[in-house]
mmCIF file of the N, C-alpha and C atoms, coordinates in Angstrom:
data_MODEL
# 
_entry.id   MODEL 
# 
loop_
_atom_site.group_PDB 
_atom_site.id 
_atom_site.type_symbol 
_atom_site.label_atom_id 
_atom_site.label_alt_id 
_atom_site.label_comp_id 
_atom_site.label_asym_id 
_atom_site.label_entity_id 
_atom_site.label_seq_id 
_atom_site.pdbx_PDB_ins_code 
_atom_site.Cartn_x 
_atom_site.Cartn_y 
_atom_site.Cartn_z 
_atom_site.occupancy 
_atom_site.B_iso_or_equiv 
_atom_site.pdbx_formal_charge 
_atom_site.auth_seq_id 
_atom_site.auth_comp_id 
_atom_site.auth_asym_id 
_atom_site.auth_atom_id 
_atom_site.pdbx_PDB_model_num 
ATOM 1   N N  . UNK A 1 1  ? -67.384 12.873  -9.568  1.00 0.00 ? 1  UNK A N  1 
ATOM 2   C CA . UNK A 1 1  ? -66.004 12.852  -9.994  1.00 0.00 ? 1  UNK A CA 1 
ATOM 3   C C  . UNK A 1 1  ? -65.205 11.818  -9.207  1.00 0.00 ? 1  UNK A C  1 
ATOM 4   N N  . UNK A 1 2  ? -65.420 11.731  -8.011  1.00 0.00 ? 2  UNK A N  1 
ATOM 5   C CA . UNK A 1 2  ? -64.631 10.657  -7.324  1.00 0.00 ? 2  UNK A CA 1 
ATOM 6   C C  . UNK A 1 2  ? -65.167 9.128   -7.873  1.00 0.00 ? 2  UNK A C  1 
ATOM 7   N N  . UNK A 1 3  ? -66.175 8.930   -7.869  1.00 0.00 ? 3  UNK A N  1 
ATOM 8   C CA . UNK A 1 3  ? -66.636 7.262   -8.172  1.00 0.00 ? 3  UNK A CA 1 
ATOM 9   C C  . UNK A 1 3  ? -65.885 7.275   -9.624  1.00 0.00 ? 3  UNK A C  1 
ATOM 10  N N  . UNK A 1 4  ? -65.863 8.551   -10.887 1.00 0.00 ? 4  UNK A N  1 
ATOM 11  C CA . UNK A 1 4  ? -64.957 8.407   -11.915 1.00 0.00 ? 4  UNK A CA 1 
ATOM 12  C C  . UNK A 1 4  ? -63.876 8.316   -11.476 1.00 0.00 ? 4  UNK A C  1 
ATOM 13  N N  . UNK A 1 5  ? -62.944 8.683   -10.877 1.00 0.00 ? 5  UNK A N  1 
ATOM 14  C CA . UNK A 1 5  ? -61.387 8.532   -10.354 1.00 0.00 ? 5  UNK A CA 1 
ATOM 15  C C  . UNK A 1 5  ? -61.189 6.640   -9.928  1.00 0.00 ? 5  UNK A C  1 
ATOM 16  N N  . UNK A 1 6  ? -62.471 6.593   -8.815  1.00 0.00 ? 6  UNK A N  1 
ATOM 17  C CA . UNK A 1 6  ? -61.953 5.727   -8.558  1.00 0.00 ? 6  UNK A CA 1 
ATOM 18  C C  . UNK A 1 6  ? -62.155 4.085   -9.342  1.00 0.00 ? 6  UNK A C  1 
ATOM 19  N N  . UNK A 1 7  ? -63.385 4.716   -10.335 1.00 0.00 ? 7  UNK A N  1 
ATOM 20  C CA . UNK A 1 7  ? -63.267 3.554   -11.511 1.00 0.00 ? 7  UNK A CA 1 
ATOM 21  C C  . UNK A 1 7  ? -61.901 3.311   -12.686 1.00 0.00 ? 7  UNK A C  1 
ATOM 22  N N  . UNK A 1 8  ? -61.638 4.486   -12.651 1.00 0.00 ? 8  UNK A N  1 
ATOM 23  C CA . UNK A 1 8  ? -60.582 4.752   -13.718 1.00 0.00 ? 8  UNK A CA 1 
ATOM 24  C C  . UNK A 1 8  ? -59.333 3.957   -13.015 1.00 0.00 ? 8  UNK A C  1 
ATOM 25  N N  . UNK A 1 9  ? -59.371 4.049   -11.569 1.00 0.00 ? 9  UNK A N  1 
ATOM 26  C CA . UNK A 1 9  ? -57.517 3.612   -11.179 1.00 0.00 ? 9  UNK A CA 1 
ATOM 27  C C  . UNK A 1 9  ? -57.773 2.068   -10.770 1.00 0.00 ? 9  UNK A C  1 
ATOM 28  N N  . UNK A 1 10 ? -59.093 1.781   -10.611 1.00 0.00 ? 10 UNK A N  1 
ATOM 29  C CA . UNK A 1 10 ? -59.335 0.332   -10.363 1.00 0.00 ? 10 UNK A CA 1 
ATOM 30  C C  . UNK A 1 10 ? -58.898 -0.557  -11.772 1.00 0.00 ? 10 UNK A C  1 
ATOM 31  N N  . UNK A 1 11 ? -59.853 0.437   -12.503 1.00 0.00 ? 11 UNK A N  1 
ATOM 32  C CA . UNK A 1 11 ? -59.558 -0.538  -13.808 1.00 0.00 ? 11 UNK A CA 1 
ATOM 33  C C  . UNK A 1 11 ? -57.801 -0.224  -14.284 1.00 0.00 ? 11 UNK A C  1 
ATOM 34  N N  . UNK A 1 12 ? -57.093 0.525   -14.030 1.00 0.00 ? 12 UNK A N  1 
ATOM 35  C CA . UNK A 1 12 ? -55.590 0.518   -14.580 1.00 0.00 ? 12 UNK A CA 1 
ATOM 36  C C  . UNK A 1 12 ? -54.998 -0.225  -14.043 1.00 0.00 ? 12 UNK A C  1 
ATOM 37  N N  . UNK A 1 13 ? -54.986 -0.699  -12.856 1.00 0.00 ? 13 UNK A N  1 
ATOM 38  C CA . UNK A 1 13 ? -54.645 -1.680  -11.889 1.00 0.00 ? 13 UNK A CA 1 
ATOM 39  C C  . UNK A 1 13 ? -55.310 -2.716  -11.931 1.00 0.00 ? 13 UNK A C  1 
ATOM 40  N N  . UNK A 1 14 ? -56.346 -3.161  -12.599 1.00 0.00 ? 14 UNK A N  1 
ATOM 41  C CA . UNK A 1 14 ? -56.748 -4.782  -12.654 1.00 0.00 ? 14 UNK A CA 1 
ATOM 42  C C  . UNK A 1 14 ? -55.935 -5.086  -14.455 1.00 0.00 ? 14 UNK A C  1 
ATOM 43  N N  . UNK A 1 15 ? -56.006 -4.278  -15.153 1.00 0.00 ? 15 UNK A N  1 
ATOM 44  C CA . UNK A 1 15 ? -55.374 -4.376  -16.546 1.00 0.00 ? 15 UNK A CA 1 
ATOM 45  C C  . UNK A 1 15 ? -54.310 -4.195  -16.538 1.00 0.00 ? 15 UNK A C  1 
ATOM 46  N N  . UNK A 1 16 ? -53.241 -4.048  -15.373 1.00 0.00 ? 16 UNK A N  1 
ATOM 47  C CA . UNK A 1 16 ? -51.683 -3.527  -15.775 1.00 0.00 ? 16 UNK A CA 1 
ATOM 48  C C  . UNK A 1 16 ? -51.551 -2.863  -17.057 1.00 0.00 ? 16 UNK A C  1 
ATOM 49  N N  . UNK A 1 17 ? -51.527 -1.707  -17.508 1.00 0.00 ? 17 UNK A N  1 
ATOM 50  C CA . UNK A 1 17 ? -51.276 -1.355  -18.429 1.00 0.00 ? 17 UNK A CA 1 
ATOM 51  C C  . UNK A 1 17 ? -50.108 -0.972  -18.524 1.00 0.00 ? 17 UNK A C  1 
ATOM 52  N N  . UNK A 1 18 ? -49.060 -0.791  -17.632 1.00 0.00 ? 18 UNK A N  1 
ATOM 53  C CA . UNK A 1 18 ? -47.411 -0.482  -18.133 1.00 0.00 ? 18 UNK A CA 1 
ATOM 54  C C  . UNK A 1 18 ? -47.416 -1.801  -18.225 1.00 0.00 ? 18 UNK A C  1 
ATOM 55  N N  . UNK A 1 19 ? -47.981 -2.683  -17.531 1.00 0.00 ? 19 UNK A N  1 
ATOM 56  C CA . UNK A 1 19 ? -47.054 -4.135  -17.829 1.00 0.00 ? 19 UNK A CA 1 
ATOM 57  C C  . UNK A 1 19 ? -47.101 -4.591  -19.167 1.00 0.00 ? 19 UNK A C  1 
ATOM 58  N N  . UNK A 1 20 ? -48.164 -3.907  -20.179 1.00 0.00 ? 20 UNK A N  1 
ATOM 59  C CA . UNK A 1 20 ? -48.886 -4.088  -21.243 1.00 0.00 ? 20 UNK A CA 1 
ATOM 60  C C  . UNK A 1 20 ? -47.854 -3.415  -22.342 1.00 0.00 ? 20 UNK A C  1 
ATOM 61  N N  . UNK A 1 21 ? -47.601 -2.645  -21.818 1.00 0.00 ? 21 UNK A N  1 
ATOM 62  C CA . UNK A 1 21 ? -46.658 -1.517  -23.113 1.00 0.00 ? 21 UNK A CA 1 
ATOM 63  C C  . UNK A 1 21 ? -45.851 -2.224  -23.748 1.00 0.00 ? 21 UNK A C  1 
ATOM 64  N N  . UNK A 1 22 ? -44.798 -2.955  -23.340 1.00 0.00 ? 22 UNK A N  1 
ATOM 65  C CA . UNK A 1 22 ? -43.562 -3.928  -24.416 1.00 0.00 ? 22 UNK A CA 1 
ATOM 66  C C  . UNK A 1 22 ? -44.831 -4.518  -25.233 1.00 0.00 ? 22 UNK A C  1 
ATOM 67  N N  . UNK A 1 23 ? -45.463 -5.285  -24.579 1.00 0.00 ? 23 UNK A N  1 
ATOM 68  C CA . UNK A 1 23 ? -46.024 -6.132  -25.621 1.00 0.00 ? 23 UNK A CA 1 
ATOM 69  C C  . UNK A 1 23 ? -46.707 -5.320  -26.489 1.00 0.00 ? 23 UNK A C  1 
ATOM 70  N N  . UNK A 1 24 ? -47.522 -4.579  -26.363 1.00 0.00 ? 24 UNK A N  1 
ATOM 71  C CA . UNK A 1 24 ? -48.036 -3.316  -27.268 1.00 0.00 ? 24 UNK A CA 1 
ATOM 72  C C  . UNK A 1 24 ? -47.577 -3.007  -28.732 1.00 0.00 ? 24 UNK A C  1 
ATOM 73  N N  . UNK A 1 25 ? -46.294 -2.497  -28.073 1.00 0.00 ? 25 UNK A N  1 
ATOM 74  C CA . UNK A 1 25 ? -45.028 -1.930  -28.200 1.00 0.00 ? 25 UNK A CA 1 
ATOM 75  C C  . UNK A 1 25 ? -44.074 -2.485  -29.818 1.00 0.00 ? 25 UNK A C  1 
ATOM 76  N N  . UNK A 1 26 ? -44.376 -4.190  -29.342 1.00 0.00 ? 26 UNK A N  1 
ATOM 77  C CA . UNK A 1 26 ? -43.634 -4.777  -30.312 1.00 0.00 ? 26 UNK A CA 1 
ATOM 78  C C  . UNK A 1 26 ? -44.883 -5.274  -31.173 1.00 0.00 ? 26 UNK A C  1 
ATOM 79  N N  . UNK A 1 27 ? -46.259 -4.980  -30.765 1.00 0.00 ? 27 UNK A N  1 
ATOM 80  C CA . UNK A 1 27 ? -47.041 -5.309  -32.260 1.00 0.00 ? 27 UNK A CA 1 
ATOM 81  C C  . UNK A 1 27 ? -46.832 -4.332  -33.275 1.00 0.00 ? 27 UNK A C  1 
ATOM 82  N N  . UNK A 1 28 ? -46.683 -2.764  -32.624 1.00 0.00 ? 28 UNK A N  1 
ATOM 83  C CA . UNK A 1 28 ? -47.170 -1.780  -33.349 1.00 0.00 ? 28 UNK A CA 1 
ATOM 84  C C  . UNK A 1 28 ? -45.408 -1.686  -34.112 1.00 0.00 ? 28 UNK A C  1 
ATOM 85  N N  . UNK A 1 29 ? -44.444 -1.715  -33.791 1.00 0.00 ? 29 UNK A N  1 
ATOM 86  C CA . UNK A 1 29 ? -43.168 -2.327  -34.291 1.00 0.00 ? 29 UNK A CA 1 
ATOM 87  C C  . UNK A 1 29 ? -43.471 -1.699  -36.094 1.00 0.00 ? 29 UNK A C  1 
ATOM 88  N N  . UNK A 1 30 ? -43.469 -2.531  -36.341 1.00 0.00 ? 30 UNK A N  1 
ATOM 89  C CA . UNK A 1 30 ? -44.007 -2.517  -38.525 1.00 0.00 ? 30 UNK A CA 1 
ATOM 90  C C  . UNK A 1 30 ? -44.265 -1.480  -39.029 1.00 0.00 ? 30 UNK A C  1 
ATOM 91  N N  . UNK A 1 31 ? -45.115 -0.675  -37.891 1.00 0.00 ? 31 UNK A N  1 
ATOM 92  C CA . UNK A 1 31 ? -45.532 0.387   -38.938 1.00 0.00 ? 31 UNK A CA 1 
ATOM 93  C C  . UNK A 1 31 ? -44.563 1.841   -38.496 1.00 0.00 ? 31 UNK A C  1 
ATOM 94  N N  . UNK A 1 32 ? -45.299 2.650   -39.301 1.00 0.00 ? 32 UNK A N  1 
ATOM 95  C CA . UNK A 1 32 ? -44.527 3.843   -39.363 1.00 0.00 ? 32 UNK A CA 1 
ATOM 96  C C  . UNK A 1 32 ? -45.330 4.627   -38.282 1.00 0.00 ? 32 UNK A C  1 
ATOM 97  N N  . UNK A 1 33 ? -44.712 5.768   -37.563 1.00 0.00 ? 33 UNK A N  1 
ATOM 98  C CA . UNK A 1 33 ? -45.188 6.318   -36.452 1.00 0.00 ? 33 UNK A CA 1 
ATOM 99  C C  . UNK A 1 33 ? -46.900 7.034   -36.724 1.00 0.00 ? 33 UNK A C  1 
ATOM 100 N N  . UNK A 1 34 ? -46.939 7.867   -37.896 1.00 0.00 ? 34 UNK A N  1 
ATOM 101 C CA . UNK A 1 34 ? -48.205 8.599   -38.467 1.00 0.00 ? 34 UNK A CA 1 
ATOM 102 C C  . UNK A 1 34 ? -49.033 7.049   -38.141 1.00 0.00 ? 34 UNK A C  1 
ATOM 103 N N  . UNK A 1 35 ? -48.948 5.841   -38.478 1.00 0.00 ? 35 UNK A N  1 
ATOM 104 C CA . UNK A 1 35 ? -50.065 4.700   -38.507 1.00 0.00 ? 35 UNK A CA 1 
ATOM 105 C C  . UNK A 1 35 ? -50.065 4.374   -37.035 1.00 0.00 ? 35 UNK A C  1 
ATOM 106 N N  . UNK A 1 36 ? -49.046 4.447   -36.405 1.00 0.00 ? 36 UNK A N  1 
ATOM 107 C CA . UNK A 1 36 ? -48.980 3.667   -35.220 1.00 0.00 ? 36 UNK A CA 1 
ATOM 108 C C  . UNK A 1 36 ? -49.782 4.495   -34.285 1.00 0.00 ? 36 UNK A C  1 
ATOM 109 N N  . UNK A 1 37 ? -49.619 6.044   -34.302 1.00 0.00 ? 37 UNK A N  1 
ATOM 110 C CA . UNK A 1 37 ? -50.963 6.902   -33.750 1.00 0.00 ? 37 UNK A CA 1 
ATOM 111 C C  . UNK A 1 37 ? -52.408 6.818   -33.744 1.00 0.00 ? 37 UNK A C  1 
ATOM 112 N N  . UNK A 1 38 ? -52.972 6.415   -35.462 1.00 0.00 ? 38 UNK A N  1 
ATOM 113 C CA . UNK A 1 38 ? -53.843 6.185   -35.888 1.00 0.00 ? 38 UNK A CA 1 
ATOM 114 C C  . UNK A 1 38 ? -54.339 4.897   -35.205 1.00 0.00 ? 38 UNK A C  1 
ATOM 115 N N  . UNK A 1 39 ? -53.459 4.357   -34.949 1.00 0.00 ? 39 UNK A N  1 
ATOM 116 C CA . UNK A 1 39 ? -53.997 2.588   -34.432 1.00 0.00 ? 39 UNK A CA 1 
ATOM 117 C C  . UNK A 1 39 ? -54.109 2.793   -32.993 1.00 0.00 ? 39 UNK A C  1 
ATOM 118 N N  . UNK A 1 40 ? -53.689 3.367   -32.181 1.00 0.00 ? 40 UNK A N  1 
ATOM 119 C CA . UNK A 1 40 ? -53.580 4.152   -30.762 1.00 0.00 ? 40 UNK A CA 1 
ATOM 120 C C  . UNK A 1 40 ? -54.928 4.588   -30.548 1.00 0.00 ? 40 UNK A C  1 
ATOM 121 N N  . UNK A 1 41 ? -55.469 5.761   -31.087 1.00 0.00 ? 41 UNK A N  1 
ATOM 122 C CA . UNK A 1 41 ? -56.043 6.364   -31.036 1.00 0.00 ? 41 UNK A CA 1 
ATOM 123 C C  . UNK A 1 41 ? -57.608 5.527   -31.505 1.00 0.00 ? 41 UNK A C  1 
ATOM 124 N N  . UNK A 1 42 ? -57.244 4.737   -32.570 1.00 0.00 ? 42 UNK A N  1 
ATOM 125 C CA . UNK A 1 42 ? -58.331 4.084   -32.589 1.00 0.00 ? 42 UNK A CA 1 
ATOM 126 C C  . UNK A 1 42 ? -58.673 2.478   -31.211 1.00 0.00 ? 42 UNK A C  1 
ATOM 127 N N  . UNK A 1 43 ? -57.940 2.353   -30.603 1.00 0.00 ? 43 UNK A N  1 
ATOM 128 C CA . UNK A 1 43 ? -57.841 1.210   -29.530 1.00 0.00 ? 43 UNK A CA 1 
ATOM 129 C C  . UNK A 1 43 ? -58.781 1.850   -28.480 1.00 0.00 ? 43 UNK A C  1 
ATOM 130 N N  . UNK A 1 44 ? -58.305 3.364   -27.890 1.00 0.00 ? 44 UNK A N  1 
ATOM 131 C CA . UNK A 1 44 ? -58.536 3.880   -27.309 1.00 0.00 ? 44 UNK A CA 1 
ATOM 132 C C  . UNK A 1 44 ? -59.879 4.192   -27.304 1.00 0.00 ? 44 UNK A C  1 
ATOM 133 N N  . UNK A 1 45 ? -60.391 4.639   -28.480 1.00 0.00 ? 45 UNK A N  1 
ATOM 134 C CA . UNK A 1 45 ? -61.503 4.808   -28.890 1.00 0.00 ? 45 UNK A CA 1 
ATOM 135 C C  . UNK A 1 45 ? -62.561 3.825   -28.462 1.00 0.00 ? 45 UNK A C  1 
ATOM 136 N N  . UNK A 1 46 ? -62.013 2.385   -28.844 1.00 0.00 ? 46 UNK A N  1 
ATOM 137 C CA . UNK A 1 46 ? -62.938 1.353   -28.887 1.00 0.00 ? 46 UNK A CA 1 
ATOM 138 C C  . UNK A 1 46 ? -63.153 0.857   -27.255 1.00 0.00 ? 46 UNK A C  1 
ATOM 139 N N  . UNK A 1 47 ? -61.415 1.402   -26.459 1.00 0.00 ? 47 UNK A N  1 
ATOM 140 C CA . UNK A 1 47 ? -61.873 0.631   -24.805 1.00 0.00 ? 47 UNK A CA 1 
ATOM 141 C C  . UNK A 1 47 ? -62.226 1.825   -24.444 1.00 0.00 ? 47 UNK A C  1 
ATOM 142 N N  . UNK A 1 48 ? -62.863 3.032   -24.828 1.00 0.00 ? 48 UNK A N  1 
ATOM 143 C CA . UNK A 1 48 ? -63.891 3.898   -24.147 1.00 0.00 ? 48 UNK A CA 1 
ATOM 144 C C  . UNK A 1 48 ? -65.393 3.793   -24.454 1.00 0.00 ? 48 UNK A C  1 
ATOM 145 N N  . UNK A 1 49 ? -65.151 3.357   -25.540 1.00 0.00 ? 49 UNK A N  1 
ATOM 146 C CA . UNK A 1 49 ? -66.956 3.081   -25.937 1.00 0.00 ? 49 UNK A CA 1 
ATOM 147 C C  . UNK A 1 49 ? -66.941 1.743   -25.197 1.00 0.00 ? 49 UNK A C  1 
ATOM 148 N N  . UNK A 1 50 ? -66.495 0.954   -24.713 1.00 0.00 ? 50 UNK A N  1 
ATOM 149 C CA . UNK A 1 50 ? -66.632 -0.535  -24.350 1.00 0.00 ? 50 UNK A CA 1 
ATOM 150 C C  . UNK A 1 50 ? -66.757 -0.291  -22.273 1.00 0.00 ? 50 UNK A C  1 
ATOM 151 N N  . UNK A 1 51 ? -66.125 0.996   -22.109 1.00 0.00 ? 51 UNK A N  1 
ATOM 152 C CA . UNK A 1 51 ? -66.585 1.342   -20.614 1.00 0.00 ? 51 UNK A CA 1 
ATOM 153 C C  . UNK A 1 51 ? -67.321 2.124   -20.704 1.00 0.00 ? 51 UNK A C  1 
ATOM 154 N N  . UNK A 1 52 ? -67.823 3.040   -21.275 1.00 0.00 ? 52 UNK A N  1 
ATOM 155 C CA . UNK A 1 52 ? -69.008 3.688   -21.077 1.00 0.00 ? 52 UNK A CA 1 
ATOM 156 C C  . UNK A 1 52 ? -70.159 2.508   -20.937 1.00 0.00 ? 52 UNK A C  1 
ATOM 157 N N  . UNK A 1 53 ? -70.149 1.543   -22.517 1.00 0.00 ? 53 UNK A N  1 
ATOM 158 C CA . UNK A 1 53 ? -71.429 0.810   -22.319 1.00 0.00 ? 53 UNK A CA 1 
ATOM 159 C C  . UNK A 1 53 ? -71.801 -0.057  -21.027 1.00 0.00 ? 53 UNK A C  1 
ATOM 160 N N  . UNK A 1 54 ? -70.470 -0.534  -20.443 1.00 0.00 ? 54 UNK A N  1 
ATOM 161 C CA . UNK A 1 54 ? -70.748 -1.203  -19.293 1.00 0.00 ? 54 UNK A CA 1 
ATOM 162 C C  . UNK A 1 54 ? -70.890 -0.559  -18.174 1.00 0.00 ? 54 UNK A C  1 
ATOM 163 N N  . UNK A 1 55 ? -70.636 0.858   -18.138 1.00 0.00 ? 55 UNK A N  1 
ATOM 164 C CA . UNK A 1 55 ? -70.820 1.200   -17.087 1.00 0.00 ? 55 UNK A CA 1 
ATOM 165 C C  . UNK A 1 55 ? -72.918 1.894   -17.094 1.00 0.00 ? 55 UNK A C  1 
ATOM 166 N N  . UNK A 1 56 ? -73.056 1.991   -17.853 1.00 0.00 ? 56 UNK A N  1 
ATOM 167 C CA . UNK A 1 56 ? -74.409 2.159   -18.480 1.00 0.00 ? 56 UNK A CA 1 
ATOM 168 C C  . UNK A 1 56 ? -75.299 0.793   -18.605 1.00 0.00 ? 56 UNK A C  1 
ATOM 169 N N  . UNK A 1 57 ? -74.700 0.052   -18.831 1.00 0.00 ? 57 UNK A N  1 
ATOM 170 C CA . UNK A 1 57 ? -75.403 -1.135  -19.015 1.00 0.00 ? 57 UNK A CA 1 
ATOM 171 C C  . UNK A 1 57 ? -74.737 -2.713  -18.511 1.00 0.00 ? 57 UNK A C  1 
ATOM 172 N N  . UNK A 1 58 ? -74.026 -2.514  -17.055 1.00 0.00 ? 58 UNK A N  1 
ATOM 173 C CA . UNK A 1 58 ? -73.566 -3.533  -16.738 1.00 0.00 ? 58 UNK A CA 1 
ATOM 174 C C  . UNK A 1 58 ? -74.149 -3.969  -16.012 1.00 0.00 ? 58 UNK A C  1 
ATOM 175 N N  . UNK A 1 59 ? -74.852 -3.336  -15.181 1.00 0.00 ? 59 UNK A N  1 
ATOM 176 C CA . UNK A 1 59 ? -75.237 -4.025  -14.305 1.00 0.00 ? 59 UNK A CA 1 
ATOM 177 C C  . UNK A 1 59 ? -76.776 -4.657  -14.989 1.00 0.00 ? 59 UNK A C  1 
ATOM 178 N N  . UNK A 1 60 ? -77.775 -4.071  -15.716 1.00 0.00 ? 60 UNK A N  1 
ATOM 179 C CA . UNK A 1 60 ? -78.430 -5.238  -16.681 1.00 0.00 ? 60 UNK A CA 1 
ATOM 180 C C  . UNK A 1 60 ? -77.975 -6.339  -17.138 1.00 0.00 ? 60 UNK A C  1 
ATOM 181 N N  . UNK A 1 61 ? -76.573 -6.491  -17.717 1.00 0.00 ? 61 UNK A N  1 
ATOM 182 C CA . UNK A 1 61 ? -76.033 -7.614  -17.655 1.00 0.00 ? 61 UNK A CA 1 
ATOM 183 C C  . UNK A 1 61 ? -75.468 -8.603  -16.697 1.00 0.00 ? 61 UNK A C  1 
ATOM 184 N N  . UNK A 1 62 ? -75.586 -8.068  -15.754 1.00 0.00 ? 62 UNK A N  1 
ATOM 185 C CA . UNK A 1 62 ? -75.372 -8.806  -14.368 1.00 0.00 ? 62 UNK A CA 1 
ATOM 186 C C  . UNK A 1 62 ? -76.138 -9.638  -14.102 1.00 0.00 ? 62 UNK A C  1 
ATOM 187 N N  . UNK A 1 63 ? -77.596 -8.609  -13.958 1.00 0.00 ? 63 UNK A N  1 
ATOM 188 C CA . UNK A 1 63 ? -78.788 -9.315  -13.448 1.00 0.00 ? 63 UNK A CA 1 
ATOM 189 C C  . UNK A 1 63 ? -79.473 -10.354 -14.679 1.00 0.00 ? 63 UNK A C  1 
ATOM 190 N N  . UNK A 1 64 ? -78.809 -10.014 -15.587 1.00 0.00 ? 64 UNK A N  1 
ATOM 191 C CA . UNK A 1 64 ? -79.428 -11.443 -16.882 1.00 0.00 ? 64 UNK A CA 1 
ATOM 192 C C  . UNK A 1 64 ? -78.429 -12.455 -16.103 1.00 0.00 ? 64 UNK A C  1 
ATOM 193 N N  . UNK A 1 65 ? -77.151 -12.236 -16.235 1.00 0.00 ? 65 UNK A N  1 
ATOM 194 C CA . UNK A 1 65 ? -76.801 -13.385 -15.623 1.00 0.00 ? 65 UNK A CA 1 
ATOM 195 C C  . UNK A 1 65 ? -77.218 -14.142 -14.771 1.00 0.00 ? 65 UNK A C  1 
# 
């Protein structure tokens, strides 16, 4: 649980993610709130499958490098 904690606050802090929100913020703008969830939820989706795989399979990609 700790090496999860402390991957989780490394990565919020190398990505600024409040610094991220306006800009976010004003893509999702257009749509209506029911879509703007849907699009949330699907982002989210995709940068958790995208850290699981690397955390599963990054360091193979390391060593190809």
């Amino acid at each position: 649980m700790n090496t999860f904690l402390t991957f989780c606050l490394t990565l919020f802090l190398v990505i600024d993610a409040v610094g991220h929100i306006p800009v976010y913020l004003s893509f999702l703008k257009p749509y209506d709130k029911r879509k703007r969830t849907l699009i949330s939820l699907r982002e989210l989706f995709f940068a958790l499958l995208i850290m699981i795989l690397f955390h599963y399979f990054g360091s193979v990609l390391l060593h190809m490098l």
